[in-house]
Biopython code that builds the backbone (N, CA, C, O; Angstrom):
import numpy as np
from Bio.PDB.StructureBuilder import StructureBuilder

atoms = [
    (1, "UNK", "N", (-136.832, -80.768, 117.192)),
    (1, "UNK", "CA", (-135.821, -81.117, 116.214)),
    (1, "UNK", "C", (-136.466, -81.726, 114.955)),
    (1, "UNK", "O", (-135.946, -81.698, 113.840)),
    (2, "UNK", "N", (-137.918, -82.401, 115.320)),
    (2, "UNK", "CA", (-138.249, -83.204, 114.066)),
    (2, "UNK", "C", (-138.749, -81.959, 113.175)),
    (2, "UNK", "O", (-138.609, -82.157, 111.968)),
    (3, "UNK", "N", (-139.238, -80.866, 113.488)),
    (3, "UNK", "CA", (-139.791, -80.015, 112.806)),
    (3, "UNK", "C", (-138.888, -79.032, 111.823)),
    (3, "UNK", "O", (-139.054, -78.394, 110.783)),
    (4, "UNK", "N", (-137.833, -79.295, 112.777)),
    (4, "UNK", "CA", (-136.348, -78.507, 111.454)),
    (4, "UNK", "C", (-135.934, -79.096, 110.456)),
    (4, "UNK", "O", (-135.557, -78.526, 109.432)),
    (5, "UNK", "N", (-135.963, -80.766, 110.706)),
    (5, "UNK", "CA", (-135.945, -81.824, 109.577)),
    (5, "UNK", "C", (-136.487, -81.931, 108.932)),
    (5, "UNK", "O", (-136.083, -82.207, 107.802)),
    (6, "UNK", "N", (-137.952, -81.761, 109.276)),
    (6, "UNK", "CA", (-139.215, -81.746, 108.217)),
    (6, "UNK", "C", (-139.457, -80.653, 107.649)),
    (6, "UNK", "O", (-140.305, -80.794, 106.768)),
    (7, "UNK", "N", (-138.974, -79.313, 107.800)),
    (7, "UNK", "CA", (-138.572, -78.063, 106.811)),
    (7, "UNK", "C", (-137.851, -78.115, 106.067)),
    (7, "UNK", "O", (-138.120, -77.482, 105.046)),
    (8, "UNK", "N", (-136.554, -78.855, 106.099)),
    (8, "UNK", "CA", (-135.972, -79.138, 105.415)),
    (8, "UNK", "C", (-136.227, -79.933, 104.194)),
    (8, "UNK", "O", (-136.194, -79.552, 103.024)),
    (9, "UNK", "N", (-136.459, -80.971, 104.618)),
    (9, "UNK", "CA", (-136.827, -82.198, 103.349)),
    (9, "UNK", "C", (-138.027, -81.734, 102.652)),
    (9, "UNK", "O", (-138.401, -82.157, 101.558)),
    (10, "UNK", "N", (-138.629, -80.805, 103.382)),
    (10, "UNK", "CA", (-139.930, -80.022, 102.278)),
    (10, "UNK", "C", (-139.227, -78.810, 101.526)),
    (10, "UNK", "O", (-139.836, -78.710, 100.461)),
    (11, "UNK", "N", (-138.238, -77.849, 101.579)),
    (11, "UNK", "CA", (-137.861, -77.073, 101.191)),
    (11, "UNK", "C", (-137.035, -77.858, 100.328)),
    (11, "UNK", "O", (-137.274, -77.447, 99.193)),
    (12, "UNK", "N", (-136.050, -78.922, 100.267)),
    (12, "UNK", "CA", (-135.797, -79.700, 99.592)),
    (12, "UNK", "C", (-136.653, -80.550, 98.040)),
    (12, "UNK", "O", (-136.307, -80.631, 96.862)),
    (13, "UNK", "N", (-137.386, -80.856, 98.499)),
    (13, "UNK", "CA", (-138.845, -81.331, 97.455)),
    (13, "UNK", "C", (-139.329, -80.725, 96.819)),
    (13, "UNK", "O", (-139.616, -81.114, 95.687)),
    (14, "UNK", "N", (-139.774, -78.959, 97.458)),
    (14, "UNK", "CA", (-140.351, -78.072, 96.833)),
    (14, "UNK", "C", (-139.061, -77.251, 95.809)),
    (14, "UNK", "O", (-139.405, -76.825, 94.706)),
    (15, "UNK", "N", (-137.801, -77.106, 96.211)),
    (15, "UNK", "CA", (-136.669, -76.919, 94.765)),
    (15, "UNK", "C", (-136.484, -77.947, 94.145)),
    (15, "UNK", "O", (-136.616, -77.718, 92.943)),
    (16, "UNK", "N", (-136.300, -78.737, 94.301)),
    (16, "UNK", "CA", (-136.124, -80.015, 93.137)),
    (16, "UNK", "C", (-137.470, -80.353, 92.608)),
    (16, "UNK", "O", (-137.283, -80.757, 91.460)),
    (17, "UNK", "N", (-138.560, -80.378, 92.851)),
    (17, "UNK", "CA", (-139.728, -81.194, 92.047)),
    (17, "UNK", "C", (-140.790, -80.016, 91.806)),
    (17, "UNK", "O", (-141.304, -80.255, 90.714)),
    (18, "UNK", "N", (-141.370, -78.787, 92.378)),
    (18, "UNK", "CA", (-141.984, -78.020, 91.787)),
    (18, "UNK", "C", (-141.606, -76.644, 91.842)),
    (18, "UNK", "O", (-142.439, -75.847, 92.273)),
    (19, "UNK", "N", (-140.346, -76.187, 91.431)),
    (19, "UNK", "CA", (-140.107, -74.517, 91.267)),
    (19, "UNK", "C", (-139.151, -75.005, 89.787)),
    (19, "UNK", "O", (-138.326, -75.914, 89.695)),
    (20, "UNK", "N", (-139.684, -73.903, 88.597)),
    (20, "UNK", "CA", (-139.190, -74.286, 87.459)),
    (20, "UNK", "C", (-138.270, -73.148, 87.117)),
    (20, "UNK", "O", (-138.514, -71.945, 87.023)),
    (21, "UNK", "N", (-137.153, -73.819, 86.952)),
    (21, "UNK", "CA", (-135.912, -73.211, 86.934)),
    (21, "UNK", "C", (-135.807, -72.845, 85.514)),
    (21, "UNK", "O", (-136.394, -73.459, 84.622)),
    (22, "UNK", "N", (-134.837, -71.551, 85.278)),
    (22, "UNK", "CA", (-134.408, -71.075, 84.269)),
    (22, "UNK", "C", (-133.672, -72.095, 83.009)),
    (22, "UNK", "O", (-133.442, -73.204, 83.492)),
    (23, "UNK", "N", (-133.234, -71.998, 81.474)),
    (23, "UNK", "CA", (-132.509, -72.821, 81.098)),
    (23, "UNK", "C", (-131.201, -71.780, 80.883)),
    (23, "UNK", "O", (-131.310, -70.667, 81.397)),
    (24, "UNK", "N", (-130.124, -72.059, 80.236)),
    (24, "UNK", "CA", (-128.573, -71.796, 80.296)),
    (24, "UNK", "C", (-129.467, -70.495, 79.355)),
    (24, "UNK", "O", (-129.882, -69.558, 80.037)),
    (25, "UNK", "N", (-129.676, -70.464, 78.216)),
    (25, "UNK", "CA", (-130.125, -69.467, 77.238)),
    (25, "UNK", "C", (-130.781, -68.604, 78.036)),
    (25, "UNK", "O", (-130.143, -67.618, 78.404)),
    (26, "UNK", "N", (-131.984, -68.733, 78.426)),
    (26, "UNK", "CA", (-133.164, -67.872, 79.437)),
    (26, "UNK", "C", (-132.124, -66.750, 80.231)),
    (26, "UNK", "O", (-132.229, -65.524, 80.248)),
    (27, "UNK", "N", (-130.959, -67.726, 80.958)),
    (27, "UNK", "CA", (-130.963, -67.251, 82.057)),
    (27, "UNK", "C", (-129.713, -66.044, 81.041)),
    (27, "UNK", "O", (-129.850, -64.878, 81.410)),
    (28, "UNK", "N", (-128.750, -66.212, 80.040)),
    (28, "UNK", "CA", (-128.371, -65.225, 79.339)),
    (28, "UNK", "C", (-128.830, -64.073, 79.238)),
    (28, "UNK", "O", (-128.310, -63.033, 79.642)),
    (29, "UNK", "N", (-130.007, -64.234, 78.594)),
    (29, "UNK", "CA", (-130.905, -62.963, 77.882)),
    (29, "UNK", "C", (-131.207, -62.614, 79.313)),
    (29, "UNK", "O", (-130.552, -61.587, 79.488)),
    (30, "UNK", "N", (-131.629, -62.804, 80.069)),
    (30, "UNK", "CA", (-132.423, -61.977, 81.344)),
    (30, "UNK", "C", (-131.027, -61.442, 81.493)),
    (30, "UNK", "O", (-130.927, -60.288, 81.078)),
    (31, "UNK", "N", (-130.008, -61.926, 81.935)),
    (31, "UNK", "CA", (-128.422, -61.146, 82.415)),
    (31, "UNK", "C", (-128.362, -59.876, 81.528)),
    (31, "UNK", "O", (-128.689, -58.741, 81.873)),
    (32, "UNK", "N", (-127.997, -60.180, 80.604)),
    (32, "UNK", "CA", (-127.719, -58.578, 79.382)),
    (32, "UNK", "C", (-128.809, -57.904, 79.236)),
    (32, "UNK", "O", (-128.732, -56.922, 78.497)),
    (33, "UNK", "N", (-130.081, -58.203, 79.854)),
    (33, "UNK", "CA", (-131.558, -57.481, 79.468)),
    (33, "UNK", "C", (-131.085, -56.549, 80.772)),
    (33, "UNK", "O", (-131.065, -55.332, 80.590)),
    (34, "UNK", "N", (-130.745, -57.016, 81.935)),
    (34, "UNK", "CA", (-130.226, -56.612, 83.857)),
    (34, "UNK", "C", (-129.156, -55.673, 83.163)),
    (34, "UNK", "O", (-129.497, -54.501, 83.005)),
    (35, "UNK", "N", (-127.990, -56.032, 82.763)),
    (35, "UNK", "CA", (-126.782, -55.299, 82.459)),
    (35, "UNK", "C", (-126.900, -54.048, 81.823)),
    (35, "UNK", "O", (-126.475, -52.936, 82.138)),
    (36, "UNK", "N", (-127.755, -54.567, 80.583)),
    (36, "UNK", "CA", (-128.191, -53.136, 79.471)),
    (36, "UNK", "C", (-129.176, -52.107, 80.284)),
    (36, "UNK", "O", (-129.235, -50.922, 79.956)),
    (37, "UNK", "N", (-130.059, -52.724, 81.529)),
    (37, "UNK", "CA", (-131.168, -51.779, 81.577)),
    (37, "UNK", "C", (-130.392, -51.000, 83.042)),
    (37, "UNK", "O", (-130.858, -49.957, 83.499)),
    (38, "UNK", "N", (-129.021, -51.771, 83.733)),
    (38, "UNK", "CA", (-128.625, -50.646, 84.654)),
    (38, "UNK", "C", (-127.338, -49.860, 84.351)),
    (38, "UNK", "O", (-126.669, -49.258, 85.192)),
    (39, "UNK", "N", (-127.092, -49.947, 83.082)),
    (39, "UNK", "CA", (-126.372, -48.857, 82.097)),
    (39, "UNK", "C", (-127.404, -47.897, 82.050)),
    (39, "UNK", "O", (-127.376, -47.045, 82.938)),
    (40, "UNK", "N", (-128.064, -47.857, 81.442)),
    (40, "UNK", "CA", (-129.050, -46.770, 80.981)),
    (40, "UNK", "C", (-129.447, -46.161, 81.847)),
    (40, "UNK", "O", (-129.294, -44.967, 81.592)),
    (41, "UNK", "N", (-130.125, -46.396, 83.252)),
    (41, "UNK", "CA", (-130.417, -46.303, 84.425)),
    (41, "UNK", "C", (-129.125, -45.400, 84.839)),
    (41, "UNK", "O", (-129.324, -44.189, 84.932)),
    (42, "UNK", "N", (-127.876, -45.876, 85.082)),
    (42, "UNK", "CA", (-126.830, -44.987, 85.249)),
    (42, "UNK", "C", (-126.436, -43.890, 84.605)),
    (42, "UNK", "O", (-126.184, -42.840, 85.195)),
    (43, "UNK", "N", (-126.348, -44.052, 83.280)),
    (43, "UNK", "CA", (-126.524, -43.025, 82.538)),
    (43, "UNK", "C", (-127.637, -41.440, 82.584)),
    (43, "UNK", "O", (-127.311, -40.269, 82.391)),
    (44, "UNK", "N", (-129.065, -42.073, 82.937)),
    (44, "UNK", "CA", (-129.846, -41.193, 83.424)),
    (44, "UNK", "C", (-129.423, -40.747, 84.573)),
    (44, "UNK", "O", (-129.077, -39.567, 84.516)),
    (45, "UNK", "N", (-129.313, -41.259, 85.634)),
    (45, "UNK", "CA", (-128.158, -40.602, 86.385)),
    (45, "UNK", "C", (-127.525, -39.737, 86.833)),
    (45, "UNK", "O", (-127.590, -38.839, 87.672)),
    (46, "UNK", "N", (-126.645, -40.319, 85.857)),
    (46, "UNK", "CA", (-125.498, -39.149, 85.658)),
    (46, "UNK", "C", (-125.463, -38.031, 85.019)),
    (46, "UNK", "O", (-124.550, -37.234, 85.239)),
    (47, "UNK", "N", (-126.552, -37.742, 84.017)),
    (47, "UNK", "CA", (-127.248, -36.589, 83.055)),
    (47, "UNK", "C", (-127.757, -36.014, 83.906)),
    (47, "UNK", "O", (-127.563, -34.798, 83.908)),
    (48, "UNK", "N", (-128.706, -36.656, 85.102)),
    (48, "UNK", "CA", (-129.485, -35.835, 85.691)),
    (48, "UNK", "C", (-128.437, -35.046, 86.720)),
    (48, "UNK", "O", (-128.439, -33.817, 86.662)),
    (49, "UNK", "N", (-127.528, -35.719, 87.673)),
    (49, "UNK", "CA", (-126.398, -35.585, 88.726)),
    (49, "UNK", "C", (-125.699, -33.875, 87.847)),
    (49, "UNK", "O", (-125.272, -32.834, 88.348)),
    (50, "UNK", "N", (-125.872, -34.289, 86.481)),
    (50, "UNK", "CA", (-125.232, -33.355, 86.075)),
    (50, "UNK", "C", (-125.129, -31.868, 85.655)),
    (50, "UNK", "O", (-124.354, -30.915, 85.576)),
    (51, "UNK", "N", (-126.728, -32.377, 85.379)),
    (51, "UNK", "CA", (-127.558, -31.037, 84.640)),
    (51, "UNK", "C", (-128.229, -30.199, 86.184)),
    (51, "UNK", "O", (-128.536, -29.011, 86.287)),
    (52, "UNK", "N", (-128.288, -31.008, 86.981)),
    (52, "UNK", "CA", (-129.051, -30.560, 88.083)),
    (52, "UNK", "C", (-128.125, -30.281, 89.522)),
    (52, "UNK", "O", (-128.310, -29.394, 90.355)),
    (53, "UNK", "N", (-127.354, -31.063, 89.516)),
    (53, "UNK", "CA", (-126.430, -30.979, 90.731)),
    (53, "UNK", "C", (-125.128, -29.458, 90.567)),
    (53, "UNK", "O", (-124.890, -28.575, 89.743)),
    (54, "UNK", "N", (-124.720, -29.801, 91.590)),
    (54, "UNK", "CA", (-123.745, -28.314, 91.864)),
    (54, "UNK", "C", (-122.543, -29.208, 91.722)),
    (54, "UNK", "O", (-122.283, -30.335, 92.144)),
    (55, "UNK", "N", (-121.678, -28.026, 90.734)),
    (55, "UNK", "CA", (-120.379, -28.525, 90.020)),
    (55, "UNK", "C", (-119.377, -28.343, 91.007)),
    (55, "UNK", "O", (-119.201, -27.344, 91.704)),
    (56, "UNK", "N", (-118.752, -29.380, 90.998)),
    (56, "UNK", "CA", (-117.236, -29.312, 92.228)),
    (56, "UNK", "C", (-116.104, -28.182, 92.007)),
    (56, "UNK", "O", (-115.176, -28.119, 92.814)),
    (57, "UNK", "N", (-116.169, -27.388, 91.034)),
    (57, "UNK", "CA", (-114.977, -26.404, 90.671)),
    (57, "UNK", "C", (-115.611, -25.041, 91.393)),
    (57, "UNK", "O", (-116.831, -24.872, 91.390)),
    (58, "UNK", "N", (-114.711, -24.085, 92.007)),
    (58, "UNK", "CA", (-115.421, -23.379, 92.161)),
    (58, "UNK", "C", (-115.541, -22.350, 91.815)),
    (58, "UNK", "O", (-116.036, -21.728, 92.755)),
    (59, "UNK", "N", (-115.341, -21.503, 90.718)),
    (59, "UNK", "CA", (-115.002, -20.443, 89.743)),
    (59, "UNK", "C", (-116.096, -21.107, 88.817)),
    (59, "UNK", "O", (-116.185, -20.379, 87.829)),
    (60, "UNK", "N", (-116.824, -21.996, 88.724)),
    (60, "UNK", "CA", (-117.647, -22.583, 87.754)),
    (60, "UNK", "C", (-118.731, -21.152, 87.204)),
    (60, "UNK", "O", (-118.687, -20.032, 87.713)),
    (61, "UNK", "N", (-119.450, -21.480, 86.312)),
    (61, "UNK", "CA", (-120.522, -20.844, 86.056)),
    (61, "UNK", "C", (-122.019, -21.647, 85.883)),
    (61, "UNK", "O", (-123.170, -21.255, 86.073)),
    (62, "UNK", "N", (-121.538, -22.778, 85.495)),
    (62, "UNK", "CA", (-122.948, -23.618, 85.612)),
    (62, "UNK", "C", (-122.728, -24.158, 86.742)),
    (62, "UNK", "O", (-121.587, -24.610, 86.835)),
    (63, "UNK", "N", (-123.446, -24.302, 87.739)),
    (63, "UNK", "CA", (-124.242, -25.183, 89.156)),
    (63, "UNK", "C", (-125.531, -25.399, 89.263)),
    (63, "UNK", "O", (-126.196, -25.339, 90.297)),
    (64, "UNK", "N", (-125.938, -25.686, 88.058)),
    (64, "UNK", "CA", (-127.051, -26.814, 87.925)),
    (64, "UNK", "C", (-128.032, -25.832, 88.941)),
    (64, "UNK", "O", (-127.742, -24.909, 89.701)),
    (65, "UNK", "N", (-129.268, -26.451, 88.598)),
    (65, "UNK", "CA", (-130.535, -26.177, 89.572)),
    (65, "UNK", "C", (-130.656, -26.163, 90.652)),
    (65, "UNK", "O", (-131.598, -25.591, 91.202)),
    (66, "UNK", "N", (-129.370, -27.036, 91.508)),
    (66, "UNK", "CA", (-129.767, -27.048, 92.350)),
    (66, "UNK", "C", (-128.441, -26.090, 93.174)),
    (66, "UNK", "O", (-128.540, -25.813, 94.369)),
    (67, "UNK", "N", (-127.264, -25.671, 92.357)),
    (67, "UNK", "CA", (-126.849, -24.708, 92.438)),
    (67, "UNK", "C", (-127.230, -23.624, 92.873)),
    (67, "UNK", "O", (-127.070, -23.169, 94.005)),
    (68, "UNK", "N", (-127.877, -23.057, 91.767)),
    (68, "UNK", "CA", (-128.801, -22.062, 91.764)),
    (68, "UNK", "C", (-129.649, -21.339, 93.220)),
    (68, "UNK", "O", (-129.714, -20.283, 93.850)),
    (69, "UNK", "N", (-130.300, -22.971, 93.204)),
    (69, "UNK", "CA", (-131.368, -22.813, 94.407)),
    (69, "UNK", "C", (-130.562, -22.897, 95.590)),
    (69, "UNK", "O", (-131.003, -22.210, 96.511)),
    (70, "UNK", "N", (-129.579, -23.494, 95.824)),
    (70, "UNK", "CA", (-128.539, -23.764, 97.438)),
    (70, "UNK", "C", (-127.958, -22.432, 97.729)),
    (70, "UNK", "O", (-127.790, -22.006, 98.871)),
    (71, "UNK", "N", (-127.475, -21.406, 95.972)),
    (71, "UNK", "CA", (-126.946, -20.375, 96.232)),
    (71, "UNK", "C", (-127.241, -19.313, 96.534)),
    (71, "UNK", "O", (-126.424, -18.417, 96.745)),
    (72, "UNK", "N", (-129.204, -19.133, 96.665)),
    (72, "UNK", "CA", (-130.048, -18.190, 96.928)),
    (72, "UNK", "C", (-130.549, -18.037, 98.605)),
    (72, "UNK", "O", (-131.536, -17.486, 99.092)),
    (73, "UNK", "N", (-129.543, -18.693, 99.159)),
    (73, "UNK", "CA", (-130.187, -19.124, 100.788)),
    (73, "UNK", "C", (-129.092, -18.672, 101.584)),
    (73, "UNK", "O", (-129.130, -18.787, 102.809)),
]
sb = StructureBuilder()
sb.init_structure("model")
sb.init_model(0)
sb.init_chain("A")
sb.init_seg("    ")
for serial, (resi, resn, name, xyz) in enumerate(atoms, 1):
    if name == "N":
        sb.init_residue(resn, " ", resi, " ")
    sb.init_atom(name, np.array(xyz, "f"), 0.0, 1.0, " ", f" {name:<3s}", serial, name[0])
structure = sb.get_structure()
């Protein structure tokens, strides 16, 4: 039991006195830097999902690459 206590009050010590925390500003800019970079990320995506994947209609004429290739088998 003393050894769960004494993890504690060290995991305790070690967040409060040496892990250096973000400030209110810092931690902003990192958020919208996260937000903006998994827009874009989605966006690629969905260009790729689009240009490459097989279209849900089925009278379509484009089915993507991988159309193409699923429809040759």
């Amino acid at each position: 039991m003393s050894k769960i206590r004494s993890y504690f009050q060290e995991t305790y010590q070690e967040m409060v006195h040496n892990v250096t925390w973000p400030t209110w500003k810092e931690l902003q800019n990192n958020t919208i830097l996260v937000v903006v970079a998994s827009v874009l990320i989605a966006l690629l995506i969905f260009a790729m999902d689009y240009a490459f994947g097989i279209s849900g209609e089925e009278g379509s004429l484009w089915k993507g690459l991988l159309g193409f290739i699923y429809g040759s088998f």
